[in-house]
C-alpha positions in Angstrom: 0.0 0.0 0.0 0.8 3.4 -0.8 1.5 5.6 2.4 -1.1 7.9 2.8 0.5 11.4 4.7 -1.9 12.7 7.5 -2.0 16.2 9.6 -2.1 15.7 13.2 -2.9 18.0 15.9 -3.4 18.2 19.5 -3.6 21.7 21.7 -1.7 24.0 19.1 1.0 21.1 18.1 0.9 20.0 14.5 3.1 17.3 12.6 2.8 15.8 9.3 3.2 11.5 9.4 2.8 8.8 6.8 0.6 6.0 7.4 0.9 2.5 5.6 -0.7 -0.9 6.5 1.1 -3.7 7.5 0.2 -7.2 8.6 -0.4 -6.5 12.4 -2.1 -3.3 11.4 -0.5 0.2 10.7 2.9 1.7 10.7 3.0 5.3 11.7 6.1 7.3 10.2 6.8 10.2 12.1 10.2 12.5 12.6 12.0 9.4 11.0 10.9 6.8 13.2 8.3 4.3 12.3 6.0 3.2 14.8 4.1 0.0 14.8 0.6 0.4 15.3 -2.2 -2.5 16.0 -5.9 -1.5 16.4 -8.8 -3.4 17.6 -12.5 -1.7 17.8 -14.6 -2.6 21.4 -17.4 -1.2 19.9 -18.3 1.8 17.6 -16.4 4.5 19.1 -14.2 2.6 21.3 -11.2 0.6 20.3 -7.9 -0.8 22.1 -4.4 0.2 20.7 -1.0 -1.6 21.0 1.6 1.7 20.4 5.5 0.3 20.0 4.8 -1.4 23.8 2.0 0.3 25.2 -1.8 -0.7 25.7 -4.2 2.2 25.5 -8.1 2.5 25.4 -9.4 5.3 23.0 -12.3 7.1 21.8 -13.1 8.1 18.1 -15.4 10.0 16.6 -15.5 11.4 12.9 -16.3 15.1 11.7 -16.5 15.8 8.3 -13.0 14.8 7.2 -11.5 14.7 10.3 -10.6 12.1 12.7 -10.9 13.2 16.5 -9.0 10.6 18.6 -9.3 10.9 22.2 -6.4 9.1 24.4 -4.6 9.7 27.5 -6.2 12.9 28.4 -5.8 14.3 25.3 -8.0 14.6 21.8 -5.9 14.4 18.3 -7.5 15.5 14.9 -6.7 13.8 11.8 -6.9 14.4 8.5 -5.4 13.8 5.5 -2.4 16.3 5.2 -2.9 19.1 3.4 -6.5 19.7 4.8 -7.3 22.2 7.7 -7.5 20.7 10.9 -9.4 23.8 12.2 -13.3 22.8 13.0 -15.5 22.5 10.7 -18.7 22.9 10.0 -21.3 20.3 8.3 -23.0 23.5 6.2 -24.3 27.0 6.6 -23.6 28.0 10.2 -24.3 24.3 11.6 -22.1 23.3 14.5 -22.1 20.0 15.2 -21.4 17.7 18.4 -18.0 15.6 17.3 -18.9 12.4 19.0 -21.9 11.4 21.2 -22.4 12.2 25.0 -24.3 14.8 27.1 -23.9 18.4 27.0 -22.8 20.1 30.5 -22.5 23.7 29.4 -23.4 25.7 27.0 -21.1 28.8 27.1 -23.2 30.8 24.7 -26.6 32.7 23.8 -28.4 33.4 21.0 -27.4 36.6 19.5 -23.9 36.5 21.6 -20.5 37.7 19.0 -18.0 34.7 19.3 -14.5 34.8 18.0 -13.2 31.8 16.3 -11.6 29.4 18.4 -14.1 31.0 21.2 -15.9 28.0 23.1 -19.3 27.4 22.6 -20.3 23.9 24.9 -18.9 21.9 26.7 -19.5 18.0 25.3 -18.7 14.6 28.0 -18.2 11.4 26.4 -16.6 8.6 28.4 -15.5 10.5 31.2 -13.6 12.8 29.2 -15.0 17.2 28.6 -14.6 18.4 25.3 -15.0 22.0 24.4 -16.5 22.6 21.3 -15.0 25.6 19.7 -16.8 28.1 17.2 -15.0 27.5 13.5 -15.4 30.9 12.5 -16.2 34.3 14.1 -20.0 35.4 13.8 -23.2 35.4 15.9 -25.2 32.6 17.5 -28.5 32.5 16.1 -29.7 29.4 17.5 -28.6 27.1 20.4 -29.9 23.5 19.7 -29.4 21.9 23.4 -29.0 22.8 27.0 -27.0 21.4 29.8 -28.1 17.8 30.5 -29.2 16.5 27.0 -27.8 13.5 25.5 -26.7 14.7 21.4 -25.2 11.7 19.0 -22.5 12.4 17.1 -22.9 15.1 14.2 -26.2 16.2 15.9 -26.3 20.4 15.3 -25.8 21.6 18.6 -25.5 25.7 17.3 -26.3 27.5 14.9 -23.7 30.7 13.3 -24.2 33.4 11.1 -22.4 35.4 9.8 -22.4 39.0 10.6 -23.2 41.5 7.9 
């Protein structure tokens, strides 16, 4: 198989890898070292991975073309290199929930100004908080859930428009 080069990122650190299949599972090429890689899904959204020598648990969930991967305290977005690994939006202003779990804040109002980058809710899956940040700067015009609910992942969650 051809290597396929990814983006990567992870709280304002970015790196470019290639990513080829092997017979165990994946090797990861990164900063001149390959990595050996071996995956195994628990169930949708959950899978086990064997990294060089360690075992770890993650959690997965897919936004448009990006792959969020949440391990060791930490959520990675992946993408094919090349592509933005900013948030994106699934059309017009939509904002959508990255994976499932419940909503424990919402941080904004209808007809609030957000900044991109600015939070917007706060989403728990599997133990873990997520804050879901706005794409783009603009106005909230609608806010889809409260505290509390239960969203799937890619629900709309808010709503953005642009300001004039």
């Amino acid at each position: 198989m051809t290597p396929v080069r990814v983006a990567l990122a992870c709280r304002g650190w970015k790196a470019t890898a290639e990513v080829r299949a092997s017979d165990r599972g994946f090797v990861v090429r990164i900063g001149g070292c390959d990595l050996p890689v071996e995956v195994r899904e628990v169930r949708p959204g959950v899978g086990v991975a064997q990294v060089g020598g360690l075992t770890l648990q993650f959690f997965s969930a897919r936004q448009a073309e990006v792959l969020h991967l949440h391990a060791l305290g930490h959520t990675y977005a992946f993408s094919q290199a090349g592509e933005s690994l900013a948030p994106r939006e699934a059309g017009g202003g939509d904002v959508r929930a990255p994976m499932s779990g419940v909503v424990t804040r919402v941080l904004v109002q209808p007809g609030q100004r957000v900044e991109a980058g600015q939070g917007l809710y706060v989403l728990e899956a599997m133990k873990m908080e997520t804050v879901v940040r706005a794409p783009r700067s603009g106005r909230v015009r609608r806010v889809l859930a409260r505290a509390g609910d239960q969203v799937e992942g890619g629900a709309q969650v808010v709503e953005l428009e642009e300001e004039p």
